[in-house]
C-alpha positions, 0 to 999 in steps of 0.5 A: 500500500506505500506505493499509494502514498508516493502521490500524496507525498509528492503533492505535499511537496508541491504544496510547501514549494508553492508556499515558499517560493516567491512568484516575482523577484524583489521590488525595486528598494523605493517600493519595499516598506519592509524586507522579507522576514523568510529571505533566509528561513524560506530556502531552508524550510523548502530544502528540509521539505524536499529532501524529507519527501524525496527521502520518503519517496526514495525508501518506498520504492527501494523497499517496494523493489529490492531486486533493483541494485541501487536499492539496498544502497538507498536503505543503507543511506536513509534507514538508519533504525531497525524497521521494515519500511515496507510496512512502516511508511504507510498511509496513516490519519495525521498523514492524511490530514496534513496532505490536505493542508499542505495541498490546501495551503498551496492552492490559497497560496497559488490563487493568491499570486494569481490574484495580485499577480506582480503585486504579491511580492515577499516583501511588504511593499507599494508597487509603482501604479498599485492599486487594491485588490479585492476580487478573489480570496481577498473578497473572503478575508484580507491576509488569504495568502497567510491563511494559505502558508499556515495551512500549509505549515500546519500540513507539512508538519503533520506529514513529517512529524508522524510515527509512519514518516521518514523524517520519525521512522527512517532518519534517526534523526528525530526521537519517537516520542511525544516530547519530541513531538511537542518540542518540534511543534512548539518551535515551528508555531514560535518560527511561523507566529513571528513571522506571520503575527507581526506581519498582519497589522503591519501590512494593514497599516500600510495599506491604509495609509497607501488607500484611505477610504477605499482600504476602509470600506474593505475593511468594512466589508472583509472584517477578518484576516485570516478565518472568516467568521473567527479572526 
């Protein structure tokens, strides 16, 4: 059944690459309001997701197909615990879960470089002829695209940091055990909290100054940041 999860991983992997990558370069420095607080963390963060997945991928197949010589090399290199993978590395419910984040997260975020198309830049920034844009997610909550990247870090975090994951199972890398669990999920909601919290009425700020009226009769309409009908 392993072999049925190779789609789902790599789809998470398209989910948090979306996330992470910038759609457009940089802004000119007269249009950036303040730098972009994952120009170091981005790159790291989309590495560790792709090599965990691609990890993954890799043990599934050369426990699916030993016979294939490079196989064995593959188990050698990535399984350093005592376990079969063929029966470790399966489908399980917080994989699951955090498939669907991710994959969700990815889609927001996506539809939200669509959407502001050259305007969505890492950067806070007032691009030359800015105007707002309310079409599109931004006309359910006014901050989609962090909506989409903390469910994406939510999805990623599920997808790794389960028993029946590499990165737990395979690695030796993390401890099976509820501390460590808990440890790692503390330092990713710290990580993704002071990067996206104190964005939030930063960005508010500015677009309010940048467009007055027409920034508060959406705000008017479009109450909530990132969950509608919650925050």
């Amino acid at each position: 059944m392993s072999l049925f999860k190779i789609p789902f991983l790599l789809s998470t992997i398209w989910g948090m690459h979306t996330t992470l990558t910038p759609p457009h370069p940089p802004p000119p420095s007269n249009e950036i309001v303040a730098p972009d607080g994952l120009k170091i963390l981005a790159p790291l963060l989309k590495l560790g997701f792709w090599a965990a997945g691609l990890a993954e991928v890799a043990v599934i197949l050369a426990s699916r197909y030993p016979q294939i010589w490079t196989s064995q090399l593959v188990l050698r290199m990535l399984v350093h615990r005592p376990i079969d993978p063929k029966a470790t590395l399966e489908m399980t419910y917080p994989f699951v879960l955090g498939w669907f984040f991710s994959l969700s997260g990815g889609i927001i975020r996506r539809q939200c470089y669509l959407t502001l198309g050259r305007y969505f830049t890492f950067e806070l920034s007032i691009r030359k002829d800015h105007h707002l844009v309310t079409s599109g997610p931004y006309s359910i909550v006014r901050h989609p695209s962090y909506t989409g990247a903390a469910f994406a870090a939510i999805g990623g975090a599920l997808s790794h940091l389960n028993h029946a994951s590499w990165a737990v199972a395979c690695s030796g890398l993390i401890p099976d055990s509820p501390i460590a669990f808990a440890s790692l999920w503390l330092f990713a909601a710290i990580v993704a909290g002071s990067v996206i919290i104190p964005r939030l009425p930063k960005e508010d700020d500015m677009m309010r100054r940048e467009f007055g009226e027409e920034w508060v009769r959406w705000a008017r309409n479009v109450p909530f940041r990132l969950i509608p009908g919650v925050y």
